[in-house]
N, CA, C and O of each residue as an XYZ file, in Angstrom:
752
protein
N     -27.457      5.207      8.843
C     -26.255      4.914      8.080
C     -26.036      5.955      6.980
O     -24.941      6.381      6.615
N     -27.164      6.280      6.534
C     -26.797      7.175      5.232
C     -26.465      8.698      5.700
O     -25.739      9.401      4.997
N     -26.997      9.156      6.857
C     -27.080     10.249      7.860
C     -25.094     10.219      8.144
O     -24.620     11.354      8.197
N     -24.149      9.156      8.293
C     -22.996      8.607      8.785
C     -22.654      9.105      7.252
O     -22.645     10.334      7.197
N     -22.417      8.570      6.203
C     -22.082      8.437      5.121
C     -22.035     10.000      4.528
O     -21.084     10.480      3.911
N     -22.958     10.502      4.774
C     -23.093     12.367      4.228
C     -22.164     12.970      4.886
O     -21.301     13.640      4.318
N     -22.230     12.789      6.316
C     -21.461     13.589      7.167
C     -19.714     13.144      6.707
O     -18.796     13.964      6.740
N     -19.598     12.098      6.410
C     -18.429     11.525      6.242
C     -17.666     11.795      5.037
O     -16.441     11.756      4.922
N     -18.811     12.163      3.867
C     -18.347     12.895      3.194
C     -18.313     14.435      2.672
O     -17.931     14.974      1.634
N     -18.720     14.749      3.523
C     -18.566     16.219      3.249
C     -17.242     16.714      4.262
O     -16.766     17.842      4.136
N     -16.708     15.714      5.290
C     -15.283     15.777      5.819
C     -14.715     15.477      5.054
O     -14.222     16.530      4.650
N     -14.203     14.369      4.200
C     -13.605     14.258      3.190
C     -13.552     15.453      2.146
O     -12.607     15.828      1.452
N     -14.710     15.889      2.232
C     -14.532     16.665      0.682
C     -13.735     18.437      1.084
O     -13.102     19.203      0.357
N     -14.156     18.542      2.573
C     -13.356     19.580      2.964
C     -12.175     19.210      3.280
O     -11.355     20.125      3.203
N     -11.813     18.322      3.573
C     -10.215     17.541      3.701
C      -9.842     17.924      2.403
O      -9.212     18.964      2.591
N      -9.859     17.682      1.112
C      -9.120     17.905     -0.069
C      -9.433     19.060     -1.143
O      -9.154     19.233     -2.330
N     -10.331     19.951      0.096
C     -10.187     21.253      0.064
C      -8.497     22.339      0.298
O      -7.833     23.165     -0.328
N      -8.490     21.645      1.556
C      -7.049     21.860      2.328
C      -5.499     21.276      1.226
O      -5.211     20.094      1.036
N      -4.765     22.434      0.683
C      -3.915     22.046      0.157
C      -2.694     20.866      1.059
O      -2.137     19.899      0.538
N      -2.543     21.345      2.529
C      -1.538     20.886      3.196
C      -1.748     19.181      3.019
O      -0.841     18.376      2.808
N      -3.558     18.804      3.201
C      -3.897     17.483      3.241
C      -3.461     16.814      1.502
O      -3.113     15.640      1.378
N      -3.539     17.581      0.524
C      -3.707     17.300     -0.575
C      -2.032     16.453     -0.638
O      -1.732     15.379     -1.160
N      -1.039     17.612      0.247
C       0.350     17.728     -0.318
C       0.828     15.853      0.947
O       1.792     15.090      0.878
N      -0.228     15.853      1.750
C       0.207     14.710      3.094
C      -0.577     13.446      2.190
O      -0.457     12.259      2.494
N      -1.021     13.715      1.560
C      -1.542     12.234      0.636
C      -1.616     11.800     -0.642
O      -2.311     10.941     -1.185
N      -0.377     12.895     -1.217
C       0.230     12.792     -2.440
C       1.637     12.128     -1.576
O       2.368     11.260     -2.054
N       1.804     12.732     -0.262
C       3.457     11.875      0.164
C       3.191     10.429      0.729
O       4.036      9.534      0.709
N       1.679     10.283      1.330
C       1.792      9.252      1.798
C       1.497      8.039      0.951
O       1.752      6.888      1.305
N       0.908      8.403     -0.262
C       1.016      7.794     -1.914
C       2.583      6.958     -1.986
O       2.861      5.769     -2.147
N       3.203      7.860     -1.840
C       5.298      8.054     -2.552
C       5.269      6.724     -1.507
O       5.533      5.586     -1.895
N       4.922      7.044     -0.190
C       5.904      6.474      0.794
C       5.318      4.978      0.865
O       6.170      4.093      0.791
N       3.723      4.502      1.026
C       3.305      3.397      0.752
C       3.905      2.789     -0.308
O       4.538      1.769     -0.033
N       3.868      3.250     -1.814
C       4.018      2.844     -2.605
C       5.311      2.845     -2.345
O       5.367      2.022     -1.430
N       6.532      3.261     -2.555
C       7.971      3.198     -2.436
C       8.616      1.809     -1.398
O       9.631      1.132     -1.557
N       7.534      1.752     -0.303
C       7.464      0.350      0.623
C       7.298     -0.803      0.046
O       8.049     -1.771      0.169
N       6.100     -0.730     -0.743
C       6.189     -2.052     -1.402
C       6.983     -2.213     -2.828
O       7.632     -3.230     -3.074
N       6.885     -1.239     -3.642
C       8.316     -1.726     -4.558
C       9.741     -2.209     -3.673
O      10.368     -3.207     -4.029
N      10.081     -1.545     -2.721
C      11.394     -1.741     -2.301
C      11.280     -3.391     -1.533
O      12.269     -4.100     -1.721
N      10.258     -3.928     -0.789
C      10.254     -5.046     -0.238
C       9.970     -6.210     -1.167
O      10.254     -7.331     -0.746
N       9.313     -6.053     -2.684
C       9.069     -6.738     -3.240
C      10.245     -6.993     -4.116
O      10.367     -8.168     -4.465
N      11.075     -6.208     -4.518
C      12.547     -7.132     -5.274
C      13.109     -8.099     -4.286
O      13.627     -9.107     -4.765
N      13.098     -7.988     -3.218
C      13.731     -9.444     -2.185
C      13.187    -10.465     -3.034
O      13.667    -11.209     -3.890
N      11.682    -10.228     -2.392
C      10.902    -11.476     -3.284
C      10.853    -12.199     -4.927
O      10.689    -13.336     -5.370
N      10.995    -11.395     -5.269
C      11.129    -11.316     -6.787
C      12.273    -11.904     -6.976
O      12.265    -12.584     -8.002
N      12.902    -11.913     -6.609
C      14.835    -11.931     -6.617
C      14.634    -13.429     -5.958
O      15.643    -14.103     -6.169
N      14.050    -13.843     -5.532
C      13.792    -15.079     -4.108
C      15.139    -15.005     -3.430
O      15.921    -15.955     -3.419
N      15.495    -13.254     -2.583
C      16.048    -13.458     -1.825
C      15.368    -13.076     -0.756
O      14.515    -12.193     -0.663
N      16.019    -14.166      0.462
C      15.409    -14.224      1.584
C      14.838    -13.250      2.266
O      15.162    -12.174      1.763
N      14.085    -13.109      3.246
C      13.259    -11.547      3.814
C      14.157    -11.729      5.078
O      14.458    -10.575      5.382
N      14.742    -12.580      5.974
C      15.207    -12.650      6.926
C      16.613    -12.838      6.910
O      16.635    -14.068      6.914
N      18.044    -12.414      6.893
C      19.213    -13.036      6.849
C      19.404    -14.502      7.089
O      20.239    -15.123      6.433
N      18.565    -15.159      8.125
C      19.265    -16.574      8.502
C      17.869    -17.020      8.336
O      16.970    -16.179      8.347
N      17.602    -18.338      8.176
C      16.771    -19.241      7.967
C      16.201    -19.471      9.120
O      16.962    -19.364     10.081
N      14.982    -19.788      9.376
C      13.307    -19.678     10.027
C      12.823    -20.766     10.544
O      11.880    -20.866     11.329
N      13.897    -22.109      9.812
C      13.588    -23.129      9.599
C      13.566    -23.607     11.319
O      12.481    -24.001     11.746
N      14.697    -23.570     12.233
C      14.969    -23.972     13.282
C      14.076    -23.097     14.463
O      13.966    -23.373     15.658
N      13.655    -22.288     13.931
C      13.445    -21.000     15.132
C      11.491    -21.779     15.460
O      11.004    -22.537     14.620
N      10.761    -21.410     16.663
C       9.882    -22.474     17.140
C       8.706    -21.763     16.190
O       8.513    -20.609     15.807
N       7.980    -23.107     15.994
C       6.746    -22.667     15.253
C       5.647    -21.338     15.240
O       5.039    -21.039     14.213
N       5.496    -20.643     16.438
C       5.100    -19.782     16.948
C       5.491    -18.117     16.235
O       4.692    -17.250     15.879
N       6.951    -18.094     16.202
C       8.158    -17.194     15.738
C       7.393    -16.710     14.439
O       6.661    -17.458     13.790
N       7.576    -15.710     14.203
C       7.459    -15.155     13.128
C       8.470    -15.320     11.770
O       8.258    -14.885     10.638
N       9.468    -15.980     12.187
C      10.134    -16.256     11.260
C       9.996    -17.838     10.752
O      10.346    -18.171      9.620
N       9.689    -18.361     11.296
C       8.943    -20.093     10.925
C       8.097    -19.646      9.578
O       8.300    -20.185      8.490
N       7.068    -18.539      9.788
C       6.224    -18.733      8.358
C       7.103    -17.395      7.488
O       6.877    -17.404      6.278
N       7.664    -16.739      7.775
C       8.591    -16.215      6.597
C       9.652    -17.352      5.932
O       9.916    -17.454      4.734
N      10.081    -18.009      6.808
C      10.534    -18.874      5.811
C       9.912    -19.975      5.520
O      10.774    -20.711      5.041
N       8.718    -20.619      5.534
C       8.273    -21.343      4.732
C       7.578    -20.536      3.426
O       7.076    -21.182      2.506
N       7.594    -19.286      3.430
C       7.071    -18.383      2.766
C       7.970    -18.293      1.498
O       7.736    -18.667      0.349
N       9.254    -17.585      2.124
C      10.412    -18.418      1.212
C      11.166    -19.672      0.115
O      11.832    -19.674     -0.920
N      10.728    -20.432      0.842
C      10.819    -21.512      0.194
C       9.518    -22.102     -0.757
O       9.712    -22.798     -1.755
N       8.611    -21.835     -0.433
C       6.915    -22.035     -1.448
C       7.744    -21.681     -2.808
O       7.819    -22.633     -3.585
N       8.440    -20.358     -3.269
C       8.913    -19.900     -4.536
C       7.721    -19.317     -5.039
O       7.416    -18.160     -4.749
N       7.156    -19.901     -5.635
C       5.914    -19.312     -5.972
C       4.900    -18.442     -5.399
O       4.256    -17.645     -6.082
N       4.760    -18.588     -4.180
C       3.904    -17.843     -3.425
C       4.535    -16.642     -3.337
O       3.835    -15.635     -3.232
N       6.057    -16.522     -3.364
C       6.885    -15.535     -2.559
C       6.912    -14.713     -3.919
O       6.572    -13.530     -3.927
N       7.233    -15.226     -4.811
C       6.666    -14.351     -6.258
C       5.981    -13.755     -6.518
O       6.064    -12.625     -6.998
N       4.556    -14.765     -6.102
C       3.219    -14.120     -6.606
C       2.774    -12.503     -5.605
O       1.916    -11.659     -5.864
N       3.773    -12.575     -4.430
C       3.342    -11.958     -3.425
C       4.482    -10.512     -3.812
O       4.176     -9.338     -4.018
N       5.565    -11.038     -3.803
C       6.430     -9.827     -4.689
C       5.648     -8.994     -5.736
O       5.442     -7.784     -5.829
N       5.217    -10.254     -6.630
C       4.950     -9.080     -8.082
C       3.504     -8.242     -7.828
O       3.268     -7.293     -8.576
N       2.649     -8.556     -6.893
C       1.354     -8.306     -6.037
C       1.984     -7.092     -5.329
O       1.191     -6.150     -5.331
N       2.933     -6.860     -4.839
C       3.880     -5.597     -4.144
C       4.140     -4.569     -4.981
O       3.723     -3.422     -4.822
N       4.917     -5.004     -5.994
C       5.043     -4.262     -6.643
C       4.341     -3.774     -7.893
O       4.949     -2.928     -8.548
N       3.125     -4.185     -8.336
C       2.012     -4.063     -9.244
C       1.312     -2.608     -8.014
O       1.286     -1.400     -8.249
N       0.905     -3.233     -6.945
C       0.275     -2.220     -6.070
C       1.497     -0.979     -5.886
O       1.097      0.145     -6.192
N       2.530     -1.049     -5.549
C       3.148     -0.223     -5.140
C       3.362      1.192     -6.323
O       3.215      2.413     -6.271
N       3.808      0.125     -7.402
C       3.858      1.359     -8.325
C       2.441      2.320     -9.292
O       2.473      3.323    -10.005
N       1.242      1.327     -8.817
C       0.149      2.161     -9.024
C      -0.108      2.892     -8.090
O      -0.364      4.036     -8.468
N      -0.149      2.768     -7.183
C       0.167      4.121     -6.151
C       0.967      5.203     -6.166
O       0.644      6.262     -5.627
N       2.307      4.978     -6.920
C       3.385      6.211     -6.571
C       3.088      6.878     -8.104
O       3.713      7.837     -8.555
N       1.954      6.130     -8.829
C       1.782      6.881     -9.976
C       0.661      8.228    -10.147
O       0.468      8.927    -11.142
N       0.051      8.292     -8.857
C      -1.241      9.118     -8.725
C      -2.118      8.837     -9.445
O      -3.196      8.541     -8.930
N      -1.979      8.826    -10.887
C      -3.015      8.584    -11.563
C      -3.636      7.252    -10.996
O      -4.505      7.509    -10.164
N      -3.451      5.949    -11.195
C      -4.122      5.237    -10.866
C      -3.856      4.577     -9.276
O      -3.880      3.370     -9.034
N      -3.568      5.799     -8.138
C      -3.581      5.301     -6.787
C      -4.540      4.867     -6.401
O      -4.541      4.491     -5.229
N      -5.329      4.779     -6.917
C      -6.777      4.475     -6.323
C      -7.251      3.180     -6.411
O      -7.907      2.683     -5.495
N      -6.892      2.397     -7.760
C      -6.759      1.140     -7.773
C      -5.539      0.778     -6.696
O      -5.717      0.030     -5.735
N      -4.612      1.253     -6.924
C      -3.352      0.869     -6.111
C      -4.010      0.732     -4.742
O      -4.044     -0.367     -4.188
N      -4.397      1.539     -4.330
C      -4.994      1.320     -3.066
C      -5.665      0.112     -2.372
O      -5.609     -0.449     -1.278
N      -6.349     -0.019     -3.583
C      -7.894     -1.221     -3.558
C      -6.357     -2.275     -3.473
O      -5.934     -2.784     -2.436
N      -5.922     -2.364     -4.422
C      -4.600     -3.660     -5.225
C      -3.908     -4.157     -3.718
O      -3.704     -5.320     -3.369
N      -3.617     -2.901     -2.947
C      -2.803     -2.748     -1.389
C      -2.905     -3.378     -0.439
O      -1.983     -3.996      0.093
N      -4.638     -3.301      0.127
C      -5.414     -3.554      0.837
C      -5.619     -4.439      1.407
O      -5.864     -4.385      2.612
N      -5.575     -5.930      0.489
C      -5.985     -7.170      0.391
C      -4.272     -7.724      0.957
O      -4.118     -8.757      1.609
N      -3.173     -6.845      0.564
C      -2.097     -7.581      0.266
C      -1.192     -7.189      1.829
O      -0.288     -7.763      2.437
N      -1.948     -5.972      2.052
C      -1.353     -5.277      3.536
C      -2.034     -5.919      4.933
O      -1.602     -6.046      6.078
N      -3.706     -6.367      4.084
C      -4.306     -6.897      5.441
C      -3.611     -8.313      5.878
O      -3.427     -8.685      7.037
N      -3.276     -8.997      4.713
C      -2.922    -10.370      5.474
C      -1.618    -10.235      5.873
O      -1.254    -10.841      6.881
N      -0.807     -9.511      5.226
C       0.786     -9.228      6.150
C       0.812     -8.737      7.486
O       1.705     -8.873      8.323
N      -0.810     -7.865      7.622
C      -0.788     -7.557      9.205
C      -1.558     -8.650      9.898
O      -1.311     -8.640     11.104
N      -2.427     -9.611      9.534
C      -3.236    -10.624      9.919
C      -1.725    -11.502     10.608
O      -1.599    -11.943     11.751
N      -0.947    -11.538      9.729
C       0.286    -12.575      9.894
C       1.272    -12.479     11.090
O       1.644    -13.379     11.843
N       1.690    -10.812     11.072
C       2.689     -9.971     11.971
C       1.519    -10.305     13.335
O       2.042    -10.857     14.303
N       0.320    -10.065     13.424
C      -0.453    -10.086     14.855
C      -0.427    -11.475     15.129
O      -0.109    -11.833     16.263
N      -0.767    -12.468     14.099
C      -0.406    -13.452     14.789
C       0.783    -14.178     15.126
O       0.849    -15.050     15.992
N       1.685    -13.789     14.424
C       2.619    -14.409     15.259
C       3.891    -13.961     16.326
O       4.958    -14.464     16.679
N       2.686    -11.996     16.787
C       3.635    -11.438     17.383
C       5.095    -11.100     17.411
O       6.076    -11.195     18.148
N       4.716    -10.630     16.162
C       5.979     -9.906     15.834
C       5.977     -8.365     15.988
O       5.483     -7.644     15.122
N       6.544     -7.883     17.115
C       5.740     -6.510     18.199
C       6.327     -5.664     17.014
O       5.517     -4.971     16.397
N       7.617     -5.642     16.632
C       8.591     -4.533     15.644
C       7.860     -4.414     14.358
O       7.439     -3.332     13.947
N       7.685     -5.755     13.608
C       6.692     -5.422     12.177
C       5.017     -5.050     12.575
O       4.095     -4.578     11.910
N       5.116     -5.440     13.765
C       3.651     -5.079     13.923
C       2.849     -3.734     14.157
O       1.653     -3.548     13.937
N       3.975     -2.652     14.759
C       3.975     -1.787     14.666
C       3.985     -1.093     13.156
O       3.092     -0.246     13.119
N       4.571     -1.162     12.136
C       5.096     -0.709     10.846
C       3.626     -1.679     10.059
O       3.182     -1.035      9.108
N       3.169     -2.483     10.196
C       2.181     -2.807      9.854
C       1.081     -2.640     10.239
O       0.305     -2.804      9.297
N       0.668     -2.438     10.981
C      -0.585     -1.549     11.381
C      -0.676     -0.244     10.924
O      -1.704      0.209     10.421
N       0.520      0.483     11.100
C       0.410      2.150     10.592
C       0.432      1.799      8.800
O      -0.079      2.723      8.168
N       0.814      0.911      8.133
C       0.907      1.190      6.696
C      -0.306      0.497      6.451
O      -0.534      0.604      5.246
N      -1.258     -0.210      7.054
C      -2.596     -0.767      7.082
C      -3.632      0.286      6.567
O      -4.298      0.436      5.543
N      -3.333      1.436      8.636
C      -3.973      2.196      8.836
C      -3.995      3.335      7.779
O      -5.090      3.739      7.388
N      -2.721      3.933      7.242
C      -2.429      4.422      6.131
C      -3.139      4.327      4.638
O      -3.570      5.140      3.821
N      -3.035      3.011      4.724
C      -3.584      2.693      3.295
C      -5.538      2.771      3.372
O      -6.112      3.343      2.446
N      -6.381      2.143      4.547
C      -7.219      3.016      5.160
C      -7.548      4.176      4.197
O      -8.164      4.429      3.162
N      -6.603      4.855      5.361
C      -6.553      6.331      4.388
C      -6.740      7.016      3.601
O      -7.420      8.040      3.661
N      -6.006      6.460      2.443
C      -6.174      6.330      1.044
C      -7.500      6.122      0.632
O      -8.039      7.059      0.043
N      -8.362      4.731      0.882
C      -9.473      4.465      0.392
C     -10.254      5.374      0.731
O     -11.211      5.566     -0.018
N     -10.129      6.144      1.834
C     -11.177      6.753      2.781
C     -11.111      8.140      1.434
O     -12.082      8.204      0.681
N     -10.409      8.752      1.317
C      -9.798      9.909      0.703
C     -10.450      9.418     -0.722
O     -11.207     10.196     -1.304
N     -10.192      8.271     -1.225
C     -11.109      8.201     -2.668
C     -12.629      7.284     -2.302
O     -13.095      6.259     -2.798
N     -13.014      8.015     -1.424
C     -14.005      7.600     -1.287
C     -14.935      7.393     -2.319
O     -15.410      6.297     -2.617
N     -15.218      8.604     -2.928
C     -16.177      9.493     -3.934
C     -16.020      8.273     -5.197
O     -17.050      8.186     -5.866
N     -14.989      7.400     -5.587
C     -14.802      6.615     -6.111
C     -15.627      5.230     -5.729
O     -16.680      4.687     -6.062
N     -14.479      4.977     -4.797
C     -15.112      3.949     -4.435
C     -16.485      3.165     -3.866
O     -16.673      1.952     -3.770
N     -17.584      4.535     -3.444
C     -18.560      4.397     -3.058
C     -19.617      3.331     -4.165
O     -20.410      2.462     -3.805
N     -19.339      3.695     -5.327
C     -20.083      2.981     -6.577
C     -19.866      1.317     -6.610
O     -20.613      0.525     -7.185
N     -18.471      0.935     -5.734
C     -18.392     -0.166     -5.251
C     -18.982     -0.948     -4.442
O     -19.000     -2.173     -4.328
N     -19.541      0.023     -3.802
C     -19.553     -0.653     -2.055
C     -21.350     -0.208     -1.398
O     -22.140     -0.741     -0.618
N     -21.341      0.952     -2.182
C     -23.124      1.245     -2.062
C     -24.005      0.849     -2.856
O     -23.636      0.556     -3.994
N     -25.705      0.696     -2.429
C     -26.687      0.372     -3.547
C     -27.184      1.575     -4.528
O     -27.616      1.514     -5.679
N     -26.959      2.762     -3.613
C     -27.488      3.800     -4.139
C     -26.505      5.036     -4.050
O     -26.757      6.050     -3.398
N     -25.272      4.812     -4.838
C     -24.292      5.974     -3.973
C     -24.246      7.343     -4.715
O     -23.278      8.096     -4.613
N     -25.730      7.725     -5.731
C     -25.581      9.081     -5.975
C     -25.072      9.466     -7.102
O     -24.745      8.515     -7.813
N     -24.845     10.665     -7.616
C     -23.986     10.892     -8.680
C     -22.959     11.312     -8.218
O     -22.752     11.928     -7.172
N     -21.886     10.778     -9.485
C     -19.985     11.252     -8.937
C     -19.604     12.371     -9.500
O     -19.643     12.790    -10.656
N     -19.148     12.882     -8.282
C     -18.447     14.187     -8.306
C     -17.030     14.317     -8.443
O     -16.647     13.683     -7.459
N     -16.019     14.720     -9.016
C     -14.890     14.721     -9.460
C     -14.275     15.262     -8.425
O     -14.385     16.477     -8.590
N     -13.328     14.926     -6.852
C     -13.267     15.917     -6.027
C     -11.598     16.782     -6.165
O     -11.094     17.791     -5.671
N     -11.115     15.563     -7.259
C      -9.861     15.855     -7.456
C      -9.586     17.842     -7.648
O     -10.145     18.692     -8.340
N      -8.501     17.885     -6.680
C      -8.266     19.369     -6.845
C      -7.152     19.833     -7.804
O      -6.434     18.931     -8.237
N      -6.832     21.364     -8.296
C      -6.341     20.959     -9.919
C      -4.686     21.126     -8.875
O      -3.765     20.959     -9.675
N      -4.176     21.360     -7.584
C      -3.290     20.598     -7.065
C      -2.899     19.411     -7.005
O      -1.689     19.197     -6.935
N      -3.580     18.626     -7.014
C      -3.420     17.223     -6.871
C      -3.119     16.510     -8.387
O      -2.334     15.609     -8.683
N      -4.192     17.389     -9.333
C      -3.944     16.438    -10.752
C      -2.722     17.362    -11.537
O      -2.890     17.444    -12.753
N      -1.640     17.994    -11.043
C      -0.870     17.981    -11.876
C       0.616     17.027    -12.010
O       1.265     16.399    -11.173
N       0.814     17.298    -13.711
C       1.260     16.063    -13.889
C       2.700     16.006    -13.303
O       3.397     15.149    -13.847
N       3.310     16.728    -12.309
C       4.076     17.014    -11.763
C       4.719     15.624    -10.703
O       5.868     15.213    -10.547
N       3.582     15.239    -10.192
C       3.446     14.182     -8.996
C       3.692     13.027     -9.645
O       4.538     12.194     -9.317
N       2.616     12.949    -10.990
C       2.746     11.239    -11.553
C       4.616     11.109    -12.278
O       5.265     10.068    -12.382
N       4.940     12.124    -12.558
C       6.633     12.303    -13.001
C       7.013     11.959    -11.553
O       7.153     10.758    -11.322
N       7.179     12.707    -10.672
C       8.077     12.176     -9.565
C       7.626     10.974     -9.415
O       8.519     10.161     -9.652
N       6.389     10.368     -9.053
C       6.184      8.865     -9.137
C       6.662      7.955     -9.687
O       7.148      6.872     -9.360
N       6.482      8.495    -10.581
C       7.408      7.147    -12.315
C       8.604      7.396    -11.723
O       8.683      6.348    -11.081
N       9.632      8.013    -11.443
C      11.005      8.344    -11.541
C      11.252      7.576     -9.818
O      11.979      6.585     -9.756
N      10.669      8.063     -8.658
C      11.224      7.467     -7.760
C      10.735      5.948     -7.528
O      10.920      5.342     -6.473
N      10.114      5.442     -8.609
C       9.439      3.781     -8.713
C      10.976      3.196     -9.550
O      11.643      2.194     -9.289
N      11.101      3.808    -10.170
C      12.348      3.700    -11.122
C      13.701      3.285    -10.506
O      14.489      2.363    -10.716
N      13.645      4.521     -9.510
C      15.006      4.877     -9.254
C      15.044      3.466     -7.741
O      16.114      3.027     -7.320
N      13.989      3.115     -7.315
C      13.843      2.540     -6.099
C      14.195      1.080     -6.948
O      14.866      0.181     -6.443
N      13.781      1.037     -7.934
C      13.493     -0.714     -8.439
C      15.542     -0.717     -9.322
O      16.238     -1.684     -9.633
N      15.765      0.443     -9.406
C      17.321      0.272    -10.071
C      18.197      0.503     -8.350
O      19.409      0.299     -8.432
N      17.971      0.674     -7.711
C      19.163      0.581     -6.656
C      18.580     -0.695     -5.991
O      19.426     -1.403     -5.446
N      17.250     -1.133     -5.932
C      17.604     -2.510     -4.368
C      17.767     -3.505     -5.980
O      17.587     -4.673     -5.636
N      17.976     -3.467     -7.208
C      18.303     -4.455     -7.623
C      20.020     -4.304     -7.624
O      20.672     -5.339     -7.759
N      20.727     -3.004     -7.470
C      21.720     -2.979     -7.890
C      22.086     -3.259     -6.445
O      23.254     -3.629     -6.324
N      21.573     -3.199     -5.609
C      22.110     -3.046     -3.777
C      21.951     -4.566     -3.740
O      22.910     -5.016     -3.113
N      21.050     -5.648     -4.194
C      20.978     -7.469     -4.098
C      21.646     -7.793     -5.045
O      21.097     -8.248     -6.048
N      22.731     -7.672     -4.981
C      23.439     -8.312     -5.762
C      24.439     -9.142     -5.093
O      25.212     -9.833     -5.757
């Protein structure tokens, strides 16, 4: 295992060697994160995730537990502001890394949900923003290892001085901004 773990990171660490990878997971940061701010004002708003009500459609349907999901109020809140807490720590760079961890928990059961109740269209878009977010953790590994190992070594800073400029966390703040002022101005 630890033989797995070396090798695994010294791919990683040549991965964010590579500017192109640096520039594909600073976007895939924007684009996760930009997903869940934008899906979480529905919720927030407690407007519906589906145009027509869930209520009639057969238990099985994927829309049966979106709209009892709906109607809870609370849950659909707690799950909004859980969207968008994760989303915009992600599109902030600085703290994507929590965002990530914040993601994880909140992406696995939306895909736990979409597989079970065969929903082939979200299930697709949920698996890849799963697999995506994955990603992410995998990429802050060097972090997260102090979590998850007994003995994970001393930490190495792998951040490249591409990645930490403050260039990214500005576009972050601004398109978290600009995303949370149009779907509120677009639900109206």
């Amino acid at each position: 295992m630890t033989i797995f773990i070396e090798k695994m990171e010294k791919i990683i660490f040549r991965l964010k060697c590579i500017k192109s990878f640096q520039v594909f997971t600073i976007f895939v940061r924007y684009l996760l994160g930009i997903a869940f701010v934008w899906a979480s004002i529905l919720k927030i708003k407690g407007i519906r995730f589906e145009p027509q009500s869930g209520e009639d459609t057969p238990f099985g349907s994927l829309s049966h537990p979106l709209e009892a999901m709906y109607r809870s109020g609370f849950y659909c809140d707690f799950i909004g502001w859980g969207q968008l807490i994760a989303g915009l720590l992600i599109v902030s760079q600085i703290f994507s890394t929590l965002g990530a961890v914040v993601y994880f928990p909140i992406m696995l059961s939306i895909f736990v949900l979409t597989t079970a109740f065969e929903g082939p269209i979200f299930l697709k878009m949920t698996s890849s923003m799963l697999l995506t977010n994955v990603y992410l953790l995998l990429w802050d590994w060097n972090k997260l290892k102090f979590i998850i190992l007994n003995n994970p070594g001393p930490y190495t800073d792998q951040n490249m001085d591409f990645s930490r400029k403050k260039i990214w966390t500005h576009i972050g703040v601004v398109m978290g901004a600009v995303v949370i002022i149009f779907r509120i101005i677009s639900t109206r």
